[in-house]
PATORTOR-899689 format. One line per field, with one value per residue: x, y, z of N, C-alpha, C in turn; residue number from 1. Coordinates in nm, 3 decimals, always signed. Layout:
n.c1 = [X / ...]
n.c2 = [Y / ...]
n.c3 = [Z / ...]
ca.c1 = [X / ...]
ca.c2 = [Y / ...]
ca.c3 = [Z / ...]
c.c1 = [X / ...]
c.c2 = [Y / ...]
c.c3 = [Z / ...]
k = [NUM / ...]
This chain:
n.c1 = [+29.001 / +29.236 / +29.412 / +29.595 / +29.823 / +29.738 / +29.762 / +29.764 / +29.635 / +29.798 / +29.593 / +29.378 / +29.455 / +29.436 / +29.190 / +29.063 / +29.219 / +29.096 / +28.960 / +29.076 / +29.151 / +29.416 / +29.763 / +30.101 / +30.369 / +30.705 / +31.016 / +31.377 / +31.615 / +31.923 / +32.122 / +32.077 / +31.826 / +31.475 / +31.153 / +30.896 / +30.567 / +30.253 / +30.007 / +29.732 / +29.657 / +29.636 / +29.469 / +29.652 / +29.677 / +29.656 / +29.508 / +29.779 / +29.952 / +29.931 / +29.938 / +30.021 / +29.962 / +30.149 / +30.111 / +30.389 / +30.457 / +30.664 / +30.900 / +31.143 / +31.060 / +31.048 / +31.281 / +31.428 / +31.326 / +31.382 / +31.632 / +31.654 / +31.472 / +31.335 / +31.010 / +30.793 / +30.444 / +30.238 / +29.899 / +29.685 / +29.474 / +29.160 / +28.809 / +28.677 / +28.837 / +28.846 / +29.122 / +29.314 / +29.619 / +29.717 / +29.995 / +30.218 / +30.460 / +30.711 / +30.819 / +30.960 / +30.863 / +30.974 / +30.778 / +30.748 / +30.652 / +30.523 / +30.499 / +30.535 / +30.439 / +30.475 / +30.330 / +30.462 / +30.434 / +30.152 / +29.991 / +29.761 / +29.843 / +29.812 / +29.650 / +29.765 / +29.846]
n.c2 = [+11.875 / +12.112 / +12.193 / +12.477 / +12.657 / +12.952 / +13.298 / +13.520 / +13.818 / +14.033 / +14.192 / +13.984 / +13.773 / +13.841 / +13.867 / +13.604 / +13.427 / +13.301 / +13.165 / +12.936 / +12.764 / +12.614 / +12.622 / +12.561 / +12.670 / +12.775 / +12.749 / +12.822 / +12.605 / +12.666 / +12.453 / +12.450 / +12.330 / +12.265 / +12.349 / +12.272 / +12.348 / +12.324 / +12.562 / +12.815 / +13.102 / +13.471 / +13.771 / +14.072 / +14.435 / +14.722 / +14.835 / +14.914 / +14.764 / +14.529 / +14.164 / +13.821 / +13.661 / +13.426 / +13.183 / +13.048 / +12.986 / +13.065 / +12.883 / +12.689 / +12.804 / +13.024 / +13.070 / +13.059 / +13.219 / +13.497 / +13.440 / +13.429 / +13.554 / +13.487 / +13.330 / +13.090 / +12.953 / +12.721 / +12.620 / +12.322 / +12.175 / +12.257 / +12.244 / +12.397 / +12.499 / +12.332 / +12.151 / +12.257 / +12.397 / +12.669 / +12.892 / +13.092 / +13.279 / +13.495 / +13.780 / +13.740 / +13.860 / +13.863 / +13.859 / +13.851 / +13.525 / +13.516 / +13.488 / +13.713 / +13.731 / +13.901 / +13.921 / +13.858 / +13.742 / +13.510 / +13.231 / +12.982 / +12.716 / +12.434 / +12.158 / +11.830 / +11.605]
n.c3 = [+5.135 / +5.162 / +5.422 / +5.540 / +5.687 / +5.882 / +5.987 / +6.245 / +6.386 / +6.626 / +6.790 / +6.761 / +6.891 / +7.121 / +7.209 / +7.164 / +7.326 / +7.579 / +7.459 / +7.433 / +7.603 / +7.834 / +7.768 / +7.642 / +7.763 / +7.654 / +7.726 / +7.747 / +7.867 / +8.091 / +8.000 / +7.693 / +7.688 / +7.564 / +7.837 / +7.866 / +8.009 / +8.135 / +8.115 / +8.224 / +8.058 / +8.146 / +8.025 / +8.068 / +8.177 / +7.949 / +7.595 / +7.489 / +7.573 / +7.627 / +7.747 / +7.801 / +8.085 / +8.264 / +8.566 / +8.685 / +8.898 / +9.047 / +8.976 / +8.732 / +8.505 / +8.516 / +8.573 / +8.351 / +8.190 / +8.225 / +8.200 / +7.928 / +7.728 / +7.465 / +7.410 / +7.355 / +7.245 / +7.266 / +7.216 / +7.203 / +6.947 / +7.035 / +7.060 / +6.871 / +6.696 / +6.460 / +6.437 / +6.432 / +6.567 / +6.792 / +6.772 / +6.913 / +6.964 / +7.152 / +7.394 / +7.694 / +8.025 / +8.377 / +8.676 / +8.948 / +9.033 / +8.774 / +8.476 / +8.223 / +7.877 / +7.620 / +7.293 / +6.995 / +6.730 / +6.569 / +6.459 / +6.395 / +6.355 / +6.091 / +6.089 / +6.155 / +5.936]
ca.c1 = [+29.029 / +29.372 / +29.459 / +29.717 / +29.855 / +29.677 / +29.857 / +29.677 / +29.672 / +29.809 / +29.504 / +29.263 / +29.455 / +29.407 / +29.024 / +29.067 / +29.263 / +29.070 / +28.853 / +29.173 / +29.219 / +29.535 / +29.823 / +30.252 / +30.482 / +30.779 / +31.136 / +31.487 / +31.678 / +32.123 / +32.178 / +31.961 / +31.689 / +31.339 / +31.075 / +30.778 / +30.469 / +30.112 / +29.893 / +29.622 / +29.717 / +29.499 / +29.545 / +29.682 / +29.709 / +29.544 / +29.564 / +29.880 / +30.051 / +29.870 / +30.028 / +29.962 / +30.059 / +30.126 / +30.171 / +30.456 / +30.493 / +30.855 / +31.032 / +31.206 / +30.971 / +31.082 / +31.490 / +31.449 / +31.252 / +31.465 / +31.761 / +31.638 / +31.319 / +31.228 / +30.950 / +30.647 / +30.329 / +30.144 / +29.787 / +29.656 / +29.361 / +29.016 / +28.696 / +28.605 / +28.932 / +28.880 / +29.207 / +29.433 / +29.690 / +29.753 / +30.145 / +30.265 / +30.605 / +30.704 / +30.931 / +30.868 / +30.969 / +30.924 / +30.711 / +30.762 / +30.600 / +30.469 / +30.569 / +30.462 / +30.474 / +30.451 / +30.314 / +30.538 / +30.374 / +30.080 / +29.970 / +29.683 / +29.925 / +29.730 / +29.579 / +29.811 / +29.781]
ca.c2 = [+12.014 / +12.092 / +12.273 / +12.614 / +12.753 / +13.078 / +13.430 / +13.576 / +13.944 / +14.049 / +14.206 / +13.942 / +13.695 / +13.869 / +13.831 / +13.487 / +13.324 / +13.261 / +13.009 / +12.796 / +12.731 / +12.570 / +12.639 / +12.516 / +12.769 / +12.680 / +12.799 / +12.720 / +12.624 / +12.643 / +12.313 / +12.442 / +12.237 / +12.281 / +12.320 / +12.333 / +12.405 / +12.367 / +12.631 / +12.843 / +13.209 / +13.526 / +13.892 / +14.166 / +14.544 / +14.794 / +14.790 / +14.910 / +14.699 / +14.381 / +14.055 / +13.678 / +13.638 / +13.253 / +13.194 / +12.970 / +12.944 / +13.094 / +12.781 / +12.658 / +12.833 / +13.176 / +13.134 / +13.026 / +13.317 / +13.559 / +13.466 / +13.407 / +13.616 / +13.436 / +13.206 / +13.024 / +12.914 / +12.614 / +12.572 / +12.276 / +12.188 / +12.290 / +12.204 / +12.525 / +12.518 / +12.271 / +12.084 / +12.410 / +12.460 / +12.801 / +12.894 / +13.215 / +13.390 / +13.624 / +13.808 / +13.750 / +13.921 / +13.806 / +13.941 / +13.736 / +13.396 / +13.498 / +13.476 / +13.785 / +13.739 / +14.052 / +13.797 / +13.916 / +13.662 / +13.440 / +13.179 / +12.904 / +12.597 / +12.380 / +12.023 / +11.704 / +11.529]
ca.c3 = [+5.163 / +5.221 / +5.522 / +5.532 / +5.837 / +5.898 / +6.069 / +6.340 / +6.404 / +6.757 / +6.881 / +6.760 / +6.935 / +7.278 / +7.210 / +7.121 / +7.425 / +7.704 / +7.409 / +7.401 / +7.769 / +7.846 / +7.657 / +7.676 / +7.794 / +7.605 / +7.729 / +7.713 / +8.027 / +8.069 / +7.862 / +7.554 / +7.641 / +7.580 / +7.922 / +7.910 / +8.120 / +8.060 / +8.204 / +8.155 / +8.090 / +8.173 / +7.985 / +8.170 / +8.082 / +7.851 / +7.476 / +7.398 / +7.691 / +7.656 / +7.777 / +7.827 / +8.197 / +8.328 / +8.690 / +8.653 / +9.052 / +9.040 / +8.922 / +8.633 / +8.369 / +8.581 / +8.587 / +8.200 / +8.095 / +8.290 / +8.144 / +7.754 / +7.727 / +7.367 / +7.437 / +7.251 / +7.343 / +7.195 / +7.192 / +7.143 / +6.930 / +7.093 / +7.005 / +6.834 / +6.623 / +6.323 / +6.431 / +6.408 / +6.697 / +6.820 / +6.788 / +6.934 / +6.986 / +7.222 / +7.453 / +7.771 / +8.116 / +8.526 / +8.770 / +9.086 / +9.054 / +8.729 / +8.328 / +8.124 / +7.752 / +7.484 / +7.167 / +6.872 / +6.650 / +6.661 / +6.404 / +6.383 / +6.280 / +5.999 / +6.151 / +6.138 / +5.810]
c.c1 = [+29.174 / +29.372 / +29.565 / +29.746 / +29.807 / +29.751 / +29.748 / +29.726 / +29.702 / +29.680 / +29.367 / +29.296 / +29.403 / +29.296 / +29.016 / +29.102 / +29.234 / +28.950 / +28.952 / +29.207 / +29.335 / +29.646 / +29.982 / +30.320 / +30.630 / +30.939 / +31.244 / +31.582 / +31.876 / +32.185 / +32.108 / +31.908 / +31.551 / +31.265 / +30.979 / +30.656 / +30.341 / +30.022 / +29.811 / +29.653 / +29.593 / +29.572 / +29.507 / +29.718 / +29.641 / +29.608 / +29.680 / +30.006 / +29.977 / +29.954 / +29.963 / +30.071 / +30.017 / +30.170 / +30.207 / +30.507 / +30.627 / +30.980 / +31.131 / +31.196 / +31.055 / +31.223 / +31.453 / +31.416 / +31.327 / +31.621 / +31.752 / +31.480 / +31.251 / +31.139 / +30.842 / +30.564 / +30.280 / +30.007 / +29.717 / +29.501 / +29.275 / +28.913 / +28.613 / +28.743 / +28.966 / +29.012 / +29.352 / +29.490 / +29.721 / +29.912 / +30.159 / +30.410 / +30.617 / +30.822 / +30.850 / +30.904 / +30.914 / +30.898 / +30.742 / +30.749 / +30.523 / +30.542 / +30.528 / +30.507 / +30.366 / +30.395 / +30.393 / +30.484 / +30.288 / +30.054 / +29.877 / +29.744 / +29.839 / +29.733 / +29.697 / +29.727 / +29.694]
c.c2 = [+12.026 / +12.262 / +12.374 / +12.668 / +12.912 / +13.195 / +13.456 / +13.692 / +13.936 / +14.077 / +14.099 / +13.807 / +13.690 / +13.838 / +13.745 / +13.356 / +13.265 / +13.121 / +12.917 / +12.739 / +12.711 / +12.589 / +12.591 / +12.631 / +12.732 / +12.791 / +12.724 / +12.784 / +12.659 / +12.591 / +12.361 / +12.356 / +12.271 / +12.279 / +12.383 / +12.286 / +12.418 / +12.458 / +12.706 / +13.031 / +13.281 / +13.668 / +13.990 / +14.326 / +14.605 / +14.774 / +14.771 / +14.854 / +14.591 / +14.241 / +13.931 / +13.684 / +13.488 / +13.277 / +13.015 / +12.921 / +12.951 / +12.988 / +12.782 / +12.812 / +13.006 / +13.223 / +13.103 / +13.155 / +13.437 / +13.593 / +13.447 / +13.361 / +13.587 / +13.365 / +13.173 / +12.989 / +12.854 / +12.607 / +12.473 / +12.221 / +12.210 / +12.253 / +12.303 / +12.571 / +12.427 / +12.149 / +12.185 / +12.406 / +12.641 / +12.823 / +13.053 / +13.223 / +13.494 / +13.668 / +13.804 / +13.837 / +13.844 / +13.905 / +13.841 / +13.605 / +13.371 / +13.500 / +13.535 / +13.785 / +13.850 / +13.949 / +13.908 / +13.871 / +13.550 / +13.341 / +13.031 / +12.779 / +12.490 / +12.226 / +11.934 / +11.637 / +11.376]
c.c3 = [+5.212 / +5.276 / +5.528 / +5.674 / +5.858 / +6.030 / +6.149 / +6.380 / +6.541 / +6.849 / +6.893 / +6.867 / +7.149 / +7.290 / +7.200 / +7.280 / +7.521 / +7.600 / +7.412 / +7.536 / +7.818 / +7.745 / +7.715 / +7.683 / +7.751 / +7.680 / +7.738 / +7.857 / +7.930 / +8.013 / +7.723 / +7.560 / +7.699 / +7.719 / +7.861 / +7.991 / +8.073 / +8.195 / +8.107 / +8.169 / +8.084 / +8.083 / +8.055 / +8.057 / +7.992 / +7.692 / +7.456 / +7.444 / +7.743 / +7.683 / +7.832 / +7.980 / +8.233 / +8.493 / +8.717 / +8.784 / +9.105 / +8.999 / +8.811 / +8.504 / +8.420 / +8.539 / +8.405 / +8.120 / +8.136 / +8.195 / +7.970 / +7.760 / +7.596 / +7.405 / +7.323 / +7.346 / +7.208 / +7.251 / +7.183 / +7.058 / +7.040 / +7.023 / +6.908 / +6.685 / +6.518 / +6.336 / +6.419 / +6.563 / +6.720 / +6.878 / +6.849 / +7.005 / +7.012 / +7.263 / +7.595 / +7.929 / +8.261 / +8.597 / +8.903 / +9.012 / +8.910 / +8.562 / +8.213 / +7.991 / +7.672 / +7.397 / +7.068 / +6.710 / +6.693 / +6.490 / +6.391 / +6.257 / +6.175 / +6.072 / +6.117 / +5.976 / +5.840]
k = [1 / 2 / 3 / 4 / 5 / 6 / 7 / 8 / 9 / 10 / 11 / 12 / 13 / 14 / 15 / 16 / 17 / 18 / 19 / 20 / 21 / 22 / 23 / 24 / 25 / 26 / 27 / 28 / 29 / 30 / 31 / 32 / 33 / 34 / 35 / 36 / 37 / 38 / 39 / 40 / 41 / 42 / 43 / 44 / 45 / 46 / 47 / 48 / 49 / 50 / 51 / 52 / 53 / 54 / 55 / 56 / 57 / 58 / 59 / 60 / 61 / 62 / 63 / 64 / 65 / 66 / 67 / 68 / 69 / 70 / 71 / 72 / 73 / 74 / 75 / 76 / 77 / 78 / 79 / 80 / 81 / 82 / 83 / 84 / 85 / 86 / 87 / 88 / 89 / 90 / 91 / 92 / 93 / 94 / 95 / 96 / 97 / 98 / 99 / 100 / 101 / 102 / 103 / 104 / 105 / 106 / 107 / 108 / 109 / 110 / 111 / 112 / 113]
C-alpha cells in the first residue's frame, strides 16, 4: 500500500487534537536555529477564534514566538494514526507564560518508508 500525505481541514483538526497528546512546538530562536518543546496543547476560544494554546512556562519557546510568530507543530505517530504524523503551521502570538497558535495549515505527514 503506498502511503500519501493527507491535508487536514482546520476545523477537523481542532476536533482531532486532544487524540494526539503531546505534540513539538517548533520555533526559531536569534541564530536561526530551530527549538523545540514537547508539550501537550489544550484548545482555547470559540469557533471563529480557535487556537492551540501551549504553556511554554515563559522561556525560550515565548521570546522565539514573540519575535517570529511562524511556528509548526509536529505530532508524532499515535496509536490511532496508522503511522501518519500530524504537521501543522501557524502564526502564533504570547499570552504570559503561554504560546497561542492560529493553525494556518495542518497535514497528516505519510508514515516513514
Amino acid at each position: 500500500m503506498r502511503h500519501v500525505s493527507i491535508e487536514v481541514p482546520i476545523p477537523q483538526l481542532f476536533d482531532e487534537v486532544d487524540r494526539w497528546g503531546f505534540g513539538y512546538l517548533l520555533t526559531v530562536s536569534d541564530g536561526d536555529r530551530t527549538h523545540l518543546l514537547a508539550l501537550r496543547p489544550i484548545t482555547i476560544g470559540d469557533d471563529a477564534e480557535r487556537v492551540l494554546r501551549f504553556d511554554a512556562g515563559g522561556g525560550r519557546a515565548c521570546r522565539n514566538a514573540a519575535a517570529r510568530p511562524n511556528v509548526s507543530l509536529v505530532f508524532p505517530p499515535a496509536p490511532h494514526s496508522d503511522g501518519y504524523s500530524l504537521v501543522v503551521d501557524g502564526q502564533a502570538t504570547v499570552d504570559g507564560d503561554h504560546v497561542d497558535v492560529r493553525p494556518t495549515w495542518a497535514v497528516l505527514h505519510r508514515p516513514a518508508p
